[in-house]
C-alpha positions as CSV (number, residue, x, y, z in Angstrom):
1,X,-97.9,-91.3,-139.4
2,X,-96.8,-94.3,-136.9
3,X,-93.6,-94.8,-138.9
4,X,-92.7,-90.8,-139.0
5,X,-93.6,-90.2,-135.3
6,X,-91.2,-93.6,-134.0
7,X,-88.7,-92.1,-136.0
8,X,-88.6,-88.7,-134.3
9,X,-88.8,-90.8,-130.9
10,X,-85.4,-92.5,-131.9
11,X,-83.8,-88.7,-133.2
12,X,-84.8,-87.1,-130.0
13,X,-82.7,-89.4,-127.7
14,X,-79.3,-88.1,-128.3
15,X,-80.9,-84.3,-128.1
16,X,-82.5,-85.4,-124.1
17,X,-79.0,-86.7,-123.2
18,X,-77.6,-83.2,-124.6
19,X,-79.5,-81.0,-122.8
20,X,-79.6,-83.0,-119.5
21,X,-76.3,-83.9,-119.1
22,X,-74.3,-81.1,-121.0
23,X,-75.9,-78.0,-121.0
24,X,-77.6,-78.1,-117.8
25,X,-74.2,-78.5,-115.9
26,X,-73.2,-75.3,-118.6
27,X,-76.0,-73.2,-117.6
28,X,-76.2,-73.6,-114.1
29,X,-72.4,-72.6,-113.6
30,X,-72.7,-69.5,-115.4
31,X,-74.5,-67.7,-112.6
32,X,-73.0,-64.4,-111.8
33,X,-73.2,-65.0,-107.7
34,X,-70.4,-68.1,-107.7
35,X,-68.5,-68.7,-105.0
36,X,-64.9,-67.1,-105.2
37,X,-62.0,-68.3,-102.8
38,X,-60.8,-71.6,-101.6
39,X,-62.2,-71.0,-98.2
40,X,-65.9,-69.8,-99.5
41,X,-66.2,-72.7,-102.1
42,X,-65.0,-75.0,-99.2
43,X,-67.9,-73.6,-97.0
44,X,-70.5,-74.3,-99.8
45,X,-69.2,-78.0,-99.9
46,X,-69.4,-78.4,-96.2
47,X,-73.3,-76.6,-96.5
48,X,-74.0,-78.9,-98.8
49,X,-72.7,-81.9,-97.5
50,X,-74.1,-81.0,-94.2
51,X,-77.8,-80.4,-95.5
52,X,-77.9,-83.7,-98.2
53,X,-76.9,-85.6,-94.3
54,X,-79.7,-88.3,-93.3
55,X,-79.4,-87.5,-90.0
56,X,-80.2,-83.7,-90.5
57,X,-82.9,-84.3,-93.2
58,X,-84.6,-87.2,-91.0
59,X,-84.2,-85.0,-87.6
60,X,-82.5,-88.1,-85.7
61,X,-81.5,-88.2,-82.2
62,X,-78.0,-88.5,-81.4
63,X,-78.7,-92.1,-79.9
64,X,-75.5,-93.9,-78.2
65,X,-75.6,-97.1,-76.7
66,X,-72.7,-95.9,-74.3
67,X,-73.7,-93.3,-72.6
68,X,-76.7,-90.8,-72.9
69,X,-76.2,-87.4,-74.3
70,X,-74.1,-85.1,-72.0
71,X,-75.1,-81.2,-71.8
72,X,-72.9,-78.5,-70.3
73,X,-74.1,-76.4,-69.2
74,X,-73.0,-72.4,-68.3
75,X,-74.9,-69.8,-67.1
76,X,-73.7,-65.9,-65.6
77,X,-76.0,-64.1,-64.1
78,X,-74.8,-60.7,-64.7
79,X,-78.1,-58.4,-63.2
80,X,-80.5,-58.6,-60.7
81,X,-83.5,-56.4,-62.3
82,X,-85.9,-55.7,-59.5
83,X,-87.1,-57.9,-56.5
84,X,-90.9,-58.3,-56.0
85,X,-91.5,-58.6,-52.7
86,X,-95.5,-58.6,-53.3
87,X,-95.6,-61.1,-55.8
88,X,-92.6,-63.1,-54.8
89,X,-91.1,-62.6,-58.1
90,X,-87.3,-62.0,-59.0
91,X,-86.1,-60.7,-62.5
92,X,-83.0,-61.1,-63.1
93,X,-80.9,-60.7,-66.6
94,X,-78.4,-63.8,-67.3
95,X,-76.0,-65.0,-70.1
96,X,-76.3,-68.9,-70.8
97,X,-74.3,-71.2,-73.0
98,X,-75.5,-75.0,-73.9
99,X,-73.0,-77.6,-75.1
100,X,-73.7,-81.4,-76.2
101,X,-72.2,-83.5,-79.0
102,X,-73.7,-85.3,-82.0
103,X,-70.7,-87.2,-83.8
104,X,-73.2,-87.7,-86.7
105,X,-72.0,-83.8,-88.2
106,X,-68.0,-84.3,-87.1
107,X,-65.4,-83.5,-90.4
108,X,-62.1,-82.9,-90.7
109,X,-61.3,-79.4,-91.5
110,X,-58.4,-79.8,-93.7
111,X,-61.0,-81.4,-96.3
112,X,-62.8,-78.2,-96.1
113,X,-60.0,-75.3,-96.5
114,X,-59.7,-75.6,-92.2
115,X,-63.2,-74.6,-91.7
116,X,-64.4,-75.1,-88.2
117,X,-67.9,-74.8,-87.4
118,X,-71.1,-74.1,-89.6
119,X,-74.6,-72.9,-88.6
120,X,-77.4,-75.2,-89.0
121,X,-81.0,-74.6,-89.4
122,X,-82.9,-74.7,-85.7
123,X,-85.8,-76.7,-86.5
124,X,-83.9,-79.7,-88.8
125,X,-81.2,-80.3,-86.0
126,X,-81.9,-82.3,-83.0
127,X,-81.4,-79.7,-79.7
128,X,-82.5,-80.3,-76.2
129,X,-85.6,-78.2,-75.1
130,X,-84.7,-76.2,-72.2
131,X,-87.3,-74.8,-69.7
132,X,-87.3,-72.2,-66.8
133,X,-89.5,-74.6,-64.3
134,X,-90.0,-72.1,-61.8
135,X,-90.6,-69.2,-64.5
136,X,-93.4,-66.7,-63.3
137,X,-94.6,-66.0,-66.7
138,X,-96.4,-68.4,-68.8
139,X,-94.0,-68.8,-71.5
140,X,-91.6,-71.1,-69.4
141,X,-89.4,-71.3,-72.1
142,X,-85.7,-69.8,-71.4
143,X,-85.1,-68.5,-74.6
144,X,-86.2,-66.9,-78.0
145,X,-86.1,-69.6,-80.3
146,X,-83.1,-69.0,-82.4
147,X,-83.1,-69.9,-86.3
148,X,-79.8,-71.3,-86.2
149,X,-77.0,-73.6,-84.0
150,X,-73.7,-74.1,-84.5
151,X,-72.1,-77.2,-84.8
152,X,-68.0,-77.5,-84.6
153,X,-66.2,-79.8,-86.8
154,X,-65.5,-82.3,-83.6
155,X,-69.5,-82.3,-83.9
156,X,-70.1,-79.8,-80.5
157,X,-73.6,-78.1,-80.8
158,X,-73.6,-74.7,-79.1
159,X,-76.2,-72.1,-77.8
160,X,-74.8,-69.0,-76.6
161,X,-77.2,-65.7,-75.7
162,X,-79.0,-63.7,-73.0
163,X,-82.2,-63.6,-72.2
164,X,-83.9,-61.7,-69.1
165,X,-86.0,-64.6,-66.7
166,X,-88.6,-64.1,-64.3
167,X,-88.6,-66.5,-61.7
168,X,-90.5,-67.2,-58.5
169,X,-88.5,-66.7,-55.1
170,X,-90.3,-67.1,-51.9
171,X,-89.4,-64.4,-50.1
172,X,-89.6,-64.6,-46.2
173,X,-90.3,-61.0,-44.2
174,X,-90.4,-62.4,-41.0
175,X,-87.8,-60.5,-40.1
176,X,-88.3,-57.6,-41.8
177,X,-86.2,-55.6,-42.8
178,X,-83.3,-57.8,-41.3
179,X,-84.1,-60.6,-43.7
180,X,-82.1,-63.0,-45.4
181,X,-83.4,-64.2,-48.7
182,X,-82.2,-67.5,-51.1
183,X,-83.7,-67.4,-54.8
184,X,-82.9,-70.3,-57.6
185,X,-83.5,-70.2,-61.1
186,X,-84.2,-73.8,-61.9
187,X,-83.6,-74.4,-65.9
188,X,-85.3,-77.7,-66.7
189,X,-83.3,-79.7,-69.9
190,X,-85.9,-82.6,-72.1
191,X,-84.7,-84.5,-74.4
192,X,-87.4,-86.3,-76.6
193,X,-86.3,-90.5,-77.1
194,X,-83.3,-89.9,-75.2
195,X,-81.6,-89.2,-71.6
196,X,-80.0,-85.9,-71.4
197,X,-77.7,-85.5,-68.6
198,X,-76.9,-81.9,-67.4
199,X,-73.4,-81.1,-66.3
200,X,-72.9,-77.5,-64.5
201,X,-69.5,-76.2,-65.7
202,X,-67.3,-72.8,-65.9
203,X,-67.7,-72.3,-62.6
204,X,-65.0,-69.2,-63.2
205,X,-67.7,-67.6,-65.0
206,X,-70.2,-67.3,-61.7
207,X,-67.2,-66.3,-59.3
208,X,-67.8,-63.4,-61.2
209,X,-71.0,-62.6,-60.0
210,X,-70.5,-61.2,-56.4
211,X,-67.9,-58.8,-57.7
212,X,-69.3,-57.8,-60.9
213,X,-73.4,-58.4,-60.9
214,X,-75.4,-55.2,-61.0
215,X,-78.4,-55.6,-58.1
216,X,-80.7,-53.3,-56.8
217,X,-78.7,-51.0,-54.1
218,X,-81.3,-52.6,-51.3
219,X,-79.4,-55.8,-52.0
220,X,-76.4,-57.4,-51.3
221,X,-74.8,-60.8,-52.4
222,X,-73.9,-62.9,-49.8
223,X,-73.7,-66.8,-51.4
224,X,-74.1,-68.3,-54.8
225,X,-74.1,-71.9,-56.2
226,X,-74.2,-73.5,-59.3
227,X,-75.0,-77.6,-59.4
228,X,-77.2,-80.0,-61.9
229,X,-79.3,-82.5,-60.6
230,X,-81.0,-85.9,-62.0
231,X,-84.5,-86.1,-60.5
232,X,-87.5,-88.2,-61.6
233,X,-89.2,-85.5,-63.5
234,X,-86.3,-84.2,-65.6
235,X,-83.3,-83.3,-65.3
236,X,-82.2,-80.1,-64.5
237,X,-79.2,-77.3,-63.4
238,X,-79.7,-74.9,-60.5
239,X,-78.5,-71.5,-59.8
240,X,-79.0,-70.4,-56.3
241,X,-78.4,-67.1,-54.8
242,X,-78.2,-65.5,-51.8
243,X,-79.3,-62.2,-50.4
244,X,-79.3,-59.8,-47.7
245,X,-81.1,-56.8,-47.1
246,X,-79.4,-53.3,-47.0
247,X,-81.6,-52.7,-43.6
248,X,-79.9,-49.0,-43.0
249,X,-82.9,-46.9,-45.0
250,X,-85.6,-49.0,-42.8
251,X,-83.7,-48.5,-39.9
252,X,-83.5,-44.9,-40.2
253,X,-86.8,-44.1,-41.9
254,X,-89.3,-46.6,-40.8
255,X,-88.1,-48.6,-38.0
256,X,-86.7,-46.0,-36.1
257,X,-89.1,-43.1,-36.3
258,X,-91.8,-45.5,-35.7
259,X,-90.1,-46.5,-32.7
260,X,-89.7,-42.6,-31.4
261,X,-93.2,-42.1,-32.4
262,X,-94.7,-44.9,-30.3
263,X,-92.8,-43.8,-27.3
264,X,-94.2,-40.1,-27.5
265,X,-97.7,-41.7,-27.0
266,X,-96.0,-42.4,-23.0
267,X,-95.3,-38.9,-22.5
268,X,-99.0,-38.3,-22.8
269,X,-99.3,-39.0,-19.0
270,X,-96.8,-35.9,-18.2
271,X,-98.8,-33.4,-19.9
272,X,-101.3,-31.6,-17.8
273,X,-104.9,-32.7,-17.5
274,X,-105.8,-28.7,-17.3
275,X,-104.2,-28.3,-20.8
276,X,-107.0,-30.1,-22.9
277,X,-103.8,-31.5,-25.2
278,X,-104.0,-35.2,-24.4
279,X,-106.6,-36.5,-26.2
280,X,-105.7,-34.4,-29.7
281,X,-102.0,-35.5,-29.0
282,X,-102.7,-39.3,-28.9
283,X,-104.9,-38.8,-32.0
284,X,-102.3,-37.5,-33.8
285,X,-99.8,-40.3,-33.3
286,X,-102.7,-42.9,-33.8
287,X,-102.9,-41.1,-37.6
288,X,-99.0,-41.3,-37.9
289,X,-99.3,-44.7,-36.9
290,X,-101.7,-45.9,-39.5
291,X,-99.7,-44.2,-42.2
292,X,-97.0,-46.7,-41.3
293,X,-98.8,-49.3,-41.2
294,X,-99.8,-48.3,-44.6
295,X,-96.5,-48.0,-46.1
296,X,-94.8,-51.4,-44.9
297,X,-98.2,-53.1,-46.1
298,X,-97.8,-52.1,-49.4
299,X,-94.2,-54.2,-50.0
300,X,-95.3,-57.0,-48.0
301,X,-96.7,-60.7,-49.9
302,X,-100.5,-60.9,-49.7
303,X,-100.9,-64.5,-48.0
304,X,-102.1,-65.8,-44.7
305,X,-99.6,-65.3,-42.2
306,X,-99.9,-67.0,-38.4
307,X,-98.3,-65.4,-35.3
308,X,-95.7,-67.0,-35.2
309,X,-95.2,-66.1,-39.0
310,X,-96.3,-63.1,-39.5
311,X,-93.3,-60.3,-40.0
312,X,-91.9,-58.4,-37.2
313,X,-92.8,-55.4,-38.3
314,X,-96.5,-55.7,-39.0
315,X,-96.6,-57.4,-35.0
316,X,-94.7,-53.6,-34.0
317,X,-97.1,-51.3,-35.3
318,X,-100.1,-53.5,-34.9
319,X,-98.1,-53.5,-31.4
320,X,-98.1,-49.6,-31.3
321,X,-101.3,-48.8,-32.6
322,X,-103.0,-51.5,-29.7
323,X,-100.6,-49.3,-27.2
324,X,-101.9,-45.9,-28.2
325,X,-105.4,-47.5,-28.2
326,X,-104.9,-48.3,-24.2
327,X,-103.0,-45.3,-23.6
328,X,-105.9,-43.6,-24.7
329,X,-108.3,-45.5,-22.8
330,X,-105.9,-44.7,-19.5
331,X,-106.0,-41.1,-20.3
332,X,-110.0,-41.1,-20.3
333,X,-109.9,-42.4,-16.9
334,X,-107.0,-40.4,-15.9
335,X,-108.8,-37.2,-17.3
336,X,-112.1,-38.2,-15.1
337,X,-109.7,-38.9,-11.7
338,X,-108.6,-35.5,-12.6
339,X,-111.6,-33.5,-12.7
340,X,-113.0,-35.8,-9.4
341,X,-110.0,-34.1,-7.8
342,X,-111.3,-30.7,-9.0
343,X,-114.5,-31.0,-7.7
344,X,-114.1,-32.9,-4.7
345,X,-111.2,-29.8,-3.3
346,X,-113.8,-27.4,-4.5
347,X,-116.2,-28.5,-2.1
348,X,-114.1,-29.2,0.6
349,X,-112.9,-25.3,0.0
350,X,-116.7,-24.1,0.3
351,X,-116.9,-26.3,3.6
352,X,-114.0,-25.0,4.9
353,X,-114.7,-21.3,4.2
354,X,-118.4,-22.5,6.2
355,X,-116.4,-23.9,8.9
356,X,-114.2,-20.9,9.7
357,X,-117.0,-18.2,9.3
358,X,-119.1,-20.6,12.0
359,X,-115.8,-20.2,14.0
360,X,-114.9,-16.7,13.4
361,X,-119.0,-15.9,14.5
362,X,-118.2,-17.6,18.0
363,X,-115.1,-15.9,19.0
364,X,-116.2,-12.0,17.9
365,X,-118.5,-10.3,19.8
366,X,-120.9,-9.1,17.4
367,X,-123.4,-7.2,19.7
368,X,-120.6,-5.3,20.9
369,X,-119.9,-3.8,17.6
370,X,-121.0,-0.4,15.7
371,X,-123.3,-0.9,13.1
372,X,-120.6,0.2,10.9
373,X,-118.9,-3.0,12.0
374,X,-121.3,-5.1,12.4
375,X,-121.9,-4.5,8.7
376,X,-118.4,-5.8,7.7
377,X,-118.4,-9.2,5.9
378,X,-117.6,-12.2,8.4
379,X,-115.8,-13.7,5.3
380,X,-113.7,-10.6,4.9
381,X,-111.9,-11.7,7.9
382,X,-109.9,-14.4,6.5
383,X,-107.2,-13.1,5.0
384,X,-105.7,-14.5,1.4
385,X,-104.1,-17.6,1.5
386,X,-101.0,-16.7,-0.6
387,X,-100.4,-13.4,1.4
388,X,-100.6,-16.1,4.7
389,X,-98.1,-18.4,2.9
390,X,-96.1,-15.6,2.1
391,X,-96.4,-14.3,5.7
392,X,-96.9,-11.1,4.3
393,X,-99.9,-8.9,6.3
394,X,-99.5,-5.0,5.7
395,X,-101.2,-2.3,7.0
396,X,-103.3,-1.4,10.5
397,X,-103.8,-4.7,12.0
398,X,-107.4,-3.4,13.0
399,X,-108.0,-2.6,9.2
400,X,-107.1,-5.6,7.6
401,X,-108.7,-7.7,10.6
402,X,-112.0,-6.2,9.8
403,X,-111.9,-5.8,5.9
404,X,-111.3,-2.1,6.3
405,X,-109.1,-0.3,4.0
406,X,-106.9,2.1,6.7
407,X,-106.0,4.6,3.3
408,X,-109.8,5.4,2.6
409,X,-111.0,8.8,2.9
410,X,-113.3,7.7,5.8
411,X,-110.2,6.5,8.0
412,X,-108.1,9.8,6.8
413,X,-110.4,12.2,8.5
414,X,-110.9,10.7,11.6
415,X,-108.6,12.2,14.4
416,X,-105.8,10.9,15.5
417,X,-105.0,13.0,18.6
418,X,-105.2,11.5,22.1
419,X,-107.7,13.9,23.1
420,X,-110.1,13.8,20.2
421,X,-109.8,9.6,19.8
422,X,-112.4,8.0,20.9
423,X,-111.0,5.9,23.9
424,X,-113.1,3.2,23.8
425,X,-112.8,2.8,20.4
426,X,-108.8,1.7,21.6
427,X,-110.1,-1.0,23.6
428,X,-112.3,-2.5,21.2
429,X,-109.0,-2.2,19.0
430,X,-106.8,-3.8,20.7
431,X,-109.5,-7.0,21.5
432,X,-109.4,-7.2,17.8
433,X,-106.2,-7.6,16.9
434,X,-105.7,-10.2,19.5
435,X,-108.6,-12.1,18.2
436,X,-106.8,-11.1,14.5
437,X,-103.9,-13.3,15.4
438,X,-106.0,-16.2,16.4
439,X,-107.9,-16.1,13.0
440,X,-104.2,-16.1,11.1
441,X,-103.0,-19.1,12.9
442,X,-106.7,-20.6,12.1
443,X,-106.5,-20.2,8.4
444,X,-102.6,-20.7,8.2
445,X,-103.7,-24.1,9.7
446,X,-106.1,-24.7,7.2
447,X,-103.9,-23.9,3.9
448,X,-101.6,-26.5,5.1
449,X,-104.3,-28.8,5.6
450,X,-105.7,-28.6,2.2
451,X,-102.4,-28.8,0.9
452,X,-101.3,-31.5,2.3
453,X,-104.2,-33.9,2.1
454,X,-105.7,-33.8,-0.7
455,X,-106.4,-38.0,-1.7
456,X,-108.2,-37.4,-5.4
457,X,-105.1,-35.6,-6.7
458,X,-102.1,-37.7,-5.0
459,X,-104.4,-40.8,-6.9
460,X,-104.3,-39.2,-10.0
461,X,-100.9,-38.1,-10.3
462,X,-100.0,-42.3,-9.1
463,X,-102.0,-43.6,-11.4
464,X,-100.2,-41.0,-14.4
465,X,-97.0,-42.0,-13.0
466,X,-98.0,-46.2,-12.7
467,X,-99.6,-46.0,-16.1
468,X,-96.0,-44.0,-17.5
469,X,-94.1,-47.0,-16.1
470,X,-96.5,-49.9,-16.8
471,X,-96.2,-49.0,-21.0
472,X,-93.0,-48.6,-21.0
473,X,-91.7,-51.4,-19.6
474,X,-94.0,-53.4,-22.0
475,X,-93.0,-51.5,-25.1
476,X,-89.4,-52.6,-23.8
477,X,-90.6,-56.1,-23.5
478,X,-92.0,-56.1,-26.7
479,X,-89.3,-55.2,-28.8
480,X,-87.0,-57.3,-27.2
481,X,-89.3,-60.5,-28.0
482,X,-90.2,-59.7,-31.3
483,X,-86.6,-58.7,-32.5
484,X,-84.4,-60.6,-30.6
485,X,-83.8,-63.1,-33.5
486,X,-83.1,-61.0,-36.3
């Protein structure tokens, strides 16, 4: 059994180095996917030349004792997505494009039917990893990760795409809405065992950006720069670019009706006290004025502003609403100065009145009279006050001096003949109507007086008028300080 089973062992030799070396190579050709064409059959040697490589199976660094490893790099920002003025945030869409060279994967074309470039597997290829530093996300990395790069024959690795980034921009709304903004997207490059030196290049690519970037229409492009720089930490490109504000809708539906609104609260001092409008019409612009406030506190950062910091339009309508506040508060008085007025010429009416009947109860001689007449009201005798202005007294002087009517039915059928009049009657007559003139001058007297002096209301139309003046010329104060360096 020893002898039989040695000599199958020595048979079986030439069969192994059949099958291996023979039929193997047989087999294997005979597949029915084989590469047709110079050019394919070139790219399968390349493949394959390029995957059996140490360097790509071993993942090594393309060290240099020269210089360290150069990246260009390219970036076009081609859309500004929206602007976050609450969370400081800017999203913008870009295009990017990363160069560096690894002369480890350079061949000459010609060997391989004038192929080019290849693509190589992401994760077996050395590759700088690059990093949005200021990304407002937590992924901070700029990109998808690809599955493959593509290497050139003169042994150029290349990373072309887009990608949309989300970026922190402090945003400054001091002046607000005449503000000037600056936002940079900071891409960070690491290299792992290895200095990686960034290089900012096509600069023909961002020139395109102020013509041809789609931004928000509250936006404008004013500036833009493109530079790499070296810093402790890591190296690192940076776009920057600059804004300003569209401020034509604010100005037209914020600033400027807010502006109108807070100078209606002034006008509150020309409307009449008698009216009962002032208080609901100050009201009404203190609501208006909180809606405002409202609307421009909803786009503003939430952060702890000083004075000094704080945006200009917050100060405005904090600003107006403190105004119609005070306004209000000078109303109140004004309204109370007002109704002192009423009452105080009330009174000094009613003493008046008591003054001329005193006066009028002196000069007529009352125990001379009929009882008819001495019946007639002493107050009677005054006669109306417009009809004195007017200078306007119709009608028998004796009637109207004693409050009689001369058309009524008892003066109609009394005679009027000189022999059936009562003669004495005449006399008394004509003593009245002397003592009728004296009582006209008396009371004509006394309407100018009242007229004319009258202290409560000349101080509460000053005060309306002082109070008009005082407000405006601090609202114009105001907006002068707060604005005057936007």
């Amino acid at each position: 059994m020893a002898l039989l089973r040695e000599t199958l062992d020595r048979s079986s030799l030439p069969l192994v180095f059949i099958l291996t070396f023979v039929l193997r190579p047989i087999f294997a050709s005979s597949s029915a996917f084989q590469p047709t064409g110079a050019e394919r059959q070139a790219r399968v040697r390349l493949y394959n030349d390029l995957m059996s490589s140490p360097i790509l199976q071993n993942q090594l660094v393309p060290l240099s004792q020269e210089s360290p490893v150069e990246v260009r790099v390219m970036l076009n920002v081609y859309k500004i997505l929206e602007i976050i003025e609450p969370r400081q945030v800017i999203n913008m869409a870009v295009y990017y494009e990363f160069e560096w060279k690894d002369e480890g994967f350079m061949w000459n074309p010609a060997d391989y039917a004038n192929v080019s470039h290849a693509y190589l597997p992401y994760d077996r290829a050395w590759h700088p990893k690059l990093i949005v530093a200021n990304s407002a996300v937590e992924d901070f990395s700029l990109f998808p990760k690809p599955e493959y790069l593509q290497v050139n024959a003169n042994g150029v690795f290349d990373i072309t795409g887009g990608t949309i980034v989300h970026t922190h921009c402090y945003i400054d709304l001091t002046f607000f809405p005449f503000d000037h903004q600056t936002c940079t997207l900071i891409i960070g490059l690491i290299g792992h065992d290895i200095e990686v030196v960034p290089i900012a290049t096509q600069v023909d690519l961002i020139e395109g950006v102020a013509q041809h970037v789609e931004i928000p229409a509250e936006w404008q492009v004013t500036n833009y720069s493109f530079k790499a720089a070296k810093s402790d930490e890591f190296p690192r490109v940076e776009f920057t670019i600059e804004l300003d504000r569209a401020s034509i809708y604010y100005l037209l539906c914020v600033l400027g009706p807010m502006a109108a609104t807070s100078q209606l609260t002034l006008l509150v001092f020309w409307i009449p006290p008698a009216s009962g409008e002032r208080i609901s019409f100050l009201m009404s612009i203190y609501v208006s004025t909180t809606l405002y406030l409202g609307f421009v506190g909803d786009t503003l950062p939430r952060k702890a502003y000083t004075f000094t910091e704080a945006p200009r339009m917050v100060l405005f309508i904090v600003f107006s609403i403190i105004e119609c506040i005070l306004v209000l508060i000078a109303t109140i008085i004004s309204m109370h100065m007002h109704a002192a007025e009423q009452k105080s010429v009330h009174n000094r009416r009613k003493l008046e009145k008591e003054e001329i009947q005193r006066e009028l109860h002196g000069e007529l001689n009352i125990e001379g009279m009929s009882p008819r007449q001495r019946n007639v009201n002493v107050m009677d005798l005054t006669v109306d006050e417009e009809r004195l202005k007017e200078d306007k007294i119709h009608g028998d002087l004796s009637k109207v001096c004693f409050g009689e009517n001369p058309g009524s039915e008892e003066n109609r059928n009394q005679p009027t003949g000189g022999k059936e009049r009562d003669r004495s009657k005449d006399n008394f007559v004509g003593t009245t109507c002397r003592k009728r003139r004296l009582v006209e001058k008396l009371c004509r007297y006394l309407a100018k007086r009242k007229e004319s002096k009258i202290p409560g209301r000349i101080c509460a139309q000053t005060m309306d008028r002082v109070m008009f003046l005082f407000f405006f010329g601090c609202s114009l104060l105001f907006y002068f300080k707060i604005f005057k360096d936007a």
